[in-house]
C-alpha positions as CSV (number, residue, x, y, z in Angstrom):
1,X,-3.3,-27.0,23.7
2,X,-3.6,-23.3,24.5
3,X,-6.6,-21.6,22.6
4,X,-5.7,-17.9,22.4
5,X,-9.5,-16.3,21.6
6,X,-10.6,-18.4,25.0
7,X,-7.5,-16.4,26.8
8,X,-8.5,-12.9,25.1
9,X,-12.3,-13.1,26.0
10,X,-11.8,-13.7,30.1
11,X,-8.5,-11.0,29.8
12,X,-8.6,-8.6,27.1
13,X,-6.0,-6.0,26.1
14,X,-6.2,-2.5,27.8
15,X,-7.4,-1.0,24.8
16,X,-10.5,-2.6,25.1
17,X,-11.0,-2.0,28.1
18,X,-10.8,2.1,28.3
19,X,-14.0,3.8,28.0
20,X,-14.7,6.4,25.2
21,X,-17.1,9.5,26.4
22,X,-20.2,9.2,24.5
23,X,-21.3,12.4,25.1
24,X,-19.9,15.8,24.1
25,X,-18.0,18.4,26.7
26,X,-20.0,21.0,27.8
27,X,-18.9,24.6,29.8
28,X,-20.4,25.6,32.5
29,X,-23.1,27.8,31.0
30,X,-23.7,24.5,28.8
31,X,-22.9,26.0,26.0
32,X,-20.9,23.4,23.4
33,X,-16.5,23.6,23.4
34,X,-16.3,24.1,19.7
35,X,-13.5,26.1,18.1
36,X,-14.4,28.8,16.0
37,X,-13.4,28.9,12.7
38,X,-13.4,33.0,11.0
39,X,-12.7,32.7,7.4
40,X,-12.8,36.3,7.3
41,X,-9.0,36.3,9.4
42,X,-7.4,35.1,6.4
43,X,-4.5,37.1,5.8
44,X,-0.5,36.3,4.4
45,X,0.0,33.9,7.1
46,X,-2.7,31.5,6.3
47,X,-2.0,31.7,2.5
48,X,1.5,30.3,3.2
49,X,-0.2,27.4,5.7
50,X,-2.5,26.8,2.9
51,X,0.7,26.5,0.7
52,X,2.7,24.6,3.0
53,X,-0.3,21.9,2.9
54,X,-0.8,21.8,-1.1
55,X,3.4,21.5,-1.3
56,X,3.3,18.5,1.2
57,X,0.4,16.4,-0.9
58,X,1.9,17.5,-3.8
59,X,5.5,16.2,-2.9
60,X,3.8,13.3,-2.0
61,X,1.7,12.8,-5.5
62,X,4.9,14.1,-7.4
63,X,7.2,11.2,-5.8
64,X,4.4,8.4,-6.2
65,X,4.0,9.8,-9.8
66,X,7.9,10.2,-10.8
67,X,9.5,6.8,-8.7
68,X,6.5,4.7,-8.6
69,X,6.7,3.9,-4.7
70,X,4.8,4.6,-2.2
71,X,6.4,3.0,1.2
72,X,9.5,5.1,1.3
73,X,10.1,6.9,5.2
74,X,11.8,9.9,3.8
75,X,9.1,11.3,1.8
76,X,6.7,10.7,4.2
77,X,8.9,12.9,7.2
78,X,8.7,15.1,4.0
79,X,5.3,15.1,3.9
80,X,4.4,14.7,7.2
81,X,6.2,17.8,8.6
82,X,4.5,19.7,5.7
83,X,0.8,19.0,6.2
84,X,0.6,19.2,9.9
85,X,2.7,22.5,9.8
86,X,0.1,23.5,7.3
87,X,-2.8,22.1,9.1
88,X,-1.8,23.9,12.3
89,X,-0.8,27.3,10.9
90,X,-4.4,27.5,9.2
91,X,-6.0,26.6,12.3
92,X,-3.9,28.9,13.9
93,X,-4.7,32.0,12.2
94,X,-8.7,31.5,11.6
95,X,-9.3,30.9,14.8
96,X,-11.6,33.0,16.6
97,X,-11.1,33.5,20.5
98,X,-14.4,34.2,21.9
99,X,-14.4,36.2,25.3
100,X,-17.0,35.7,27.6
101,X,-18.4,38.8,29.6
102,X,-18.5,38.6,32.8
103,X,-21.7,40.5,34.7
């Protein structure tokens, strides 16, 4: 008889096998890659990602409320193509592009 966990311990999936960095990515200068968030660049455009993300869980909240279901596919294309478009269009426009002077 075949014991499976013997077979996964001497050959495990690929999964487990790929390392993870431990260690954060640095520039050259060693300064820290971090995005740069400017709160003060909120402007129409960020209001209507910010809407776009409160429609999506609210769609969401609104459908679990009114049907009583959560597992259905088409709210969540619904809701998925509303939060990331909201997600991304706030990162978007905060986001500060640093320049780095060059001597």
């Amino acid at each position: 008889m075949i014991n499976w966990s013997d077979d996964l311990r001497r050959d495990p999936p690929i999964w487990v096998q790929i390392p993870v960095l431990p260690f954060p990515k640095y520039d050259i200068e060693g300064e820290r890659n971090m995005m740069k968030i400017n709160i003060k660049k909120f402007n129409i455009f960020t209001l209507a990602s910010l809407l776009l993300l409160l429609s999506g869980m609210g769609i969401y909240i609104y459908w679990f409320i009114r049907y009583n279901i959560l597992y259905d596919i088409g709210i969540y294309s619904l809701t998925i193509v509303l939060v990331i478009s909201g997600i991304v269009g706030i990162l978007l426009t905060l986001y500060e592009k640093t320049e780095k002077q060059q001597e």
